[in-house]
Legacy VTK file of the C-alpha trace (Angstrom):
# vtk DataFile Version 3.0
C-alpha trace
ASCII
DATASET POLYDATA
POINTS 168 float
42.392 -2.090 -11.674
38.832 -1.200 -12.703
36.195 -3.394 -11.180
34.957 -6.380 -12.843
31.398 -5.539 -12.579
32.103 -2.213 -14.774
33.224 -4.664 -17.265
30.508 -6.931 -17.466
27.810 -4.225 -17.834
29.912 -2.466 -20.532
28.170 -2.927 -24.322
30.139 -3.963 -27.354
30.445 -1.105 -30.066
31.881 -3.465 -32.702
29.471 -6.923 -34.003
32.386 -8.420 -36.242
32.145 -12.138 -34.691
35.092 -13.070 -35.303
35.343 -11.446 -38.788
39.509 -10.877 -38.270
40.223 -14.754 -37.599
38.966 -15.236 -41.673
40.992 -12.432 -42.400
39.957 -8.859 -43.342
41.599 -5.357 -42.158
45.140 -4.824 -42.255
47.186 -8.630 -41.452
50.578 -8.870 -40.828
52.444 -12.217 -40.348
55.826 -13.079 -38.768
57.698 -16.472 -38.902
58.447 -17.836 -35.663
60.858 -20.265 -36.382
59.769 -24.322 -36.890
59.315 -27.766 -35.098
57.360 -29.038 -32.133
58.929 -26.953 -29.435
58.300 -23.580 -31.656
54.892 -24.870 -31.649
54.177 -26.158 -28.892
55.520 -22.410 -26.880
53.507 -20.724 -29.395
50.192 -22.044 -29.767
50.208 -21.920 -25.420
51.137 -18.625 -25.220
48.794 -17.071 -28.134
46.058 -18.888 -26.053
47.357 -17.420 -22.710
47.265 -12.956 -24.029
51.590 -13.905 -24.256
51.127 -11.573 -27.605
50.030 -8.905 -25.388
51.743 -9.300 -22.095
54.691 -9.972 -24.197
54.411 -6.673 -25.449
54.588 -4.320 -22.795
50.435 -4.622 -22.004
48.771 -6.233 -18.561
45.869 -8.128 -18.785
43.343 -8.439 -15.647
42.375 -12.360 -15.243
44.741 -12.725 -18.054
44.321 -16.879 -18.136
43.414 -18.637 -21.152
41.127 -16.969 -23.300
37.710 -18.414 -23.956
34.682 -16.970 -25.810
32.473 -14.705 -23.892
34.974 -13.525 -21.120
35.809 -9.705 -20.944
39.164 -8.200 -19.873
40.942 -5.371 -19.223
43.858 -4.983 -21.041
45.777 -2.046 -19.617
48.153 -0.280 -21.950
51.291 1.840 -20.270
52.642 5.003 -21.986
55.334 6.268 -19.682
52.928 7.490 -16.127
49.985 6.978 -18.133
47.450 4.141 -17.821
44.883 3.683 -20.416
42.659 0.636 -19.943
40.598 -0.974 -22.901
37.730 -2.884 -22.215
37.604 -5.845 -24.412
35.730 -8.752 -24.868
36.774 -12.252 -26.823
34.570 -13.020 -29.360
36.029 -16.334 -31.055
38.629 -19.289 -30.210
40.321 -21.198 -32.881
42.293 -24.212 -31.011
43.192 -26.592 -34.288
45.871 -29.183 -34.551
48.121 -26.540 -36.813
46.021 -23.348 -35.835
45.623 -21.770 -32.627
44.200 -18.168 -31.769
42.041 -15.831 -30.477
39.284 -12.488 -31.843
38.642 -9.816 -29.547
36.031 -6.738 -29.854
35.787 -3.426 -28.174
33.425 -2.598 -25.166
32.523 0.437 -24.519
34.872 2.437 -22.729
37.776 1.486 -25.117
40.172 4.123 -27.049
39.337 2.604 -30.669
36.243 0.925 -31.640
36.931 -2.839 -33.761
38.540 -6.434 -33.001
41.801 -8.244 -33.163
43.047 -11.844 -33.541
46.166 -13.069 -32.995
46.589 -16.735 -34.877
49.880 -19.008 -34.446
49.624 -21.411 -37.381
52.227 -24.652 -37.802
52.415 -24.883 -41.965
53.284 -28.043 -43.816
57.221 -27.118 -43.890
56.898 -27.534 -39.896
56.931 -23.263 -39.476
55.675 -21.731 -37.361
53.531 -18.348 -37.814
52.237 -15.801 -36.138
49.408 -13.440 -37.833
47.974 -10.447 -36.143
44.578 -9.164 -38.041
42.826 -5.606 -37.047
39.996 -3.975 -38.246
39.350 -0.629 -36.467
37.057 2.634 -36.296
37.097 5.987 -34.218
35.401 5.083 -31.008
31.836 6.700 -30.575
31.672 9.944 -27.951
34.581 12.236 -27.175
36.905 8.961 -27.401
36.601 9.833 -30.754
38.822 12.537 -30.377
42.011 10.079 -29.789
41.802 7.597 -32.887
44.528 9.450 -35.033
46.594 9.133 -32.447
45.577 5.256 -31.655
46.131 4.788 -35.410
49.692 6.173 -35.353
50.523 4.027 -32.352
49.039 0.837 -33.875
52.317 0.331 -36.760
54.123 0.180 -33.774
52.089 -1.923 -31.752
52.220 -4.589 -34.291
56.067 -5.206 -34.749
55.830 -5.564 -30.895
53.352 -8.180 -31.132
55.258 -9.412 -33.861
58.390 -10.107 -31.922
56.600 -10.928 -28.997
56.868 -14.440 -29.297
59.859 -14.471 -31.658
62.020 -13.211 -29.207
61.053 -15.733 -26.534
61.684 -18.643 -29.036
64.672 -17.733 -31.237
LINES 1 169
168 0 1 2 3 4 5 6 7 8 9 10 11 12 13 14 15 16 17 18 19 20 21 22 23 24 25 26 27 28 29 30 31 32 33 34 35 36 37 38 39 40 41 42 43 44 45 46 47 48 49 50 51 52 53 54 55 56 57 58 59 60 61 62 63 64 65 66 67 68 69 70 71 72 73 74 75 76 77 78 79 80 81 82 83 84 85 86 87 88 89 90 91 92 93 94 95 96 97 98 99 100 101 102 103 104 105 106 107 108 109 110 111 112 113 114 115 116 117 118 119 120 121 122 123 124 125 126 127 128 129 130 131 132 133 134 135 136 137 138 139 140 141 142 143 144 145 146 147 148 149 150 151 152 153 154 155 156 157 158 159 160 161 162 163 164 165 166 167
C-alpha cells in the first residue's frame, strides 16, 4: 500500500467543495428498499466507503469518513492495481440524509469528486444517489481518461447494487 505520508503531501487538482452533494454532473439514484433496518444498514455503511468496498475497491484506513482525511482507494482490474489518491471534502450525516464528497489528489487516474448520499424519503424508502463530476487528469494521466470514462457506466451500477444486494 502506498505510504501515508505520499498522501498527505499530495495537492488536490479539483476545488469543487462539495459541489456533487447539491447535485451537478451526471446523478444516478437506486431504491434500496424501505423501513428502519434498510436505513439504518444504509446510512452506516455509506458513512463507512461500503459503496466502494462493496464494489470490488479497497480502501486504506477505510473507517468512517470525515472531512479532511485522505485515502487510498485501490481499484483491481484483473493483476492490475491502480491506486487513486483521494481526499473527502464534505459529510452530510442528517436524520433522513447521510453521505459523503470526495476530490482527486494528485496522483489519481481522473481529475473531479464523488458523493455517495443514502436518503430515507417520506414513503419510508430508502435511496441511494451517486453524483460525479469529472475531467482528464493533468500530465500524462491524461492519456487514460477515455478509458476511465468508459469504465465509469459500469462503475456506477456496481455502486448501485452495492448496498442493494446486501439489503434485499
Amino acid at each position: 500500500m502506498r505510504s501515508r505520508t505520499a498522501l498527505v503531501e499530495r495537492s488536490s487538482t479539483f476545488d469543487g467543495g462539495g459541489v456533487t452533494l447539491a447535485g451537478g454532473g451526471v446523478e444516478r439514484s437506486a431504491r434500496l428498499g424501505e423501513g428502519a433496518a434498510v436505513w439504518a444498514f444504509a446510512g452506516a455503511e455509506v458513512l463507512r466507503w461500503g459503496v466502494k468496498t462493496r464494489s470490488g475497491f479497497s480502501v486504506a484506513d477505510g473507517r468512517v469518513v470525515a472531512v479532511g482525511n485522505r485515502y487510498w482507494i485501490v481499484a483491481r482490474l484483473g493483476p492490475l492495481r491502480i491506486h487513486e489518491p483521494v481526499q473527502v471534502v464534505a459529510v452530510v450525516d442528517e436524520v433522513d440524509q447521510k453521505g459523503f464528497a470526495y476530490s482527486t489528489l494528485d496522483g489519481h487516474p481522473i481529475r473531479g469528486e464523488e458523493a455517495f448520499v443514502v436518503e430515507r424519503r417520506t414513503d419510508d424508502s430508502v435511496w441511494l444517489t451517486i453524483r460525479s463530476l469529472t475531467y482528464p487528469a493533468r500530465g500524462l494521466r491524461r492519456a487514460g481518461y477515455p478509458r476511465a470514462r468508459l469504465a465509469q457506466p459500469f462503475y456506477r451500477r456496481r455502486y448501485l447494487r452495492a448496498l442493494a444486494e446486501t439489503v434485499g
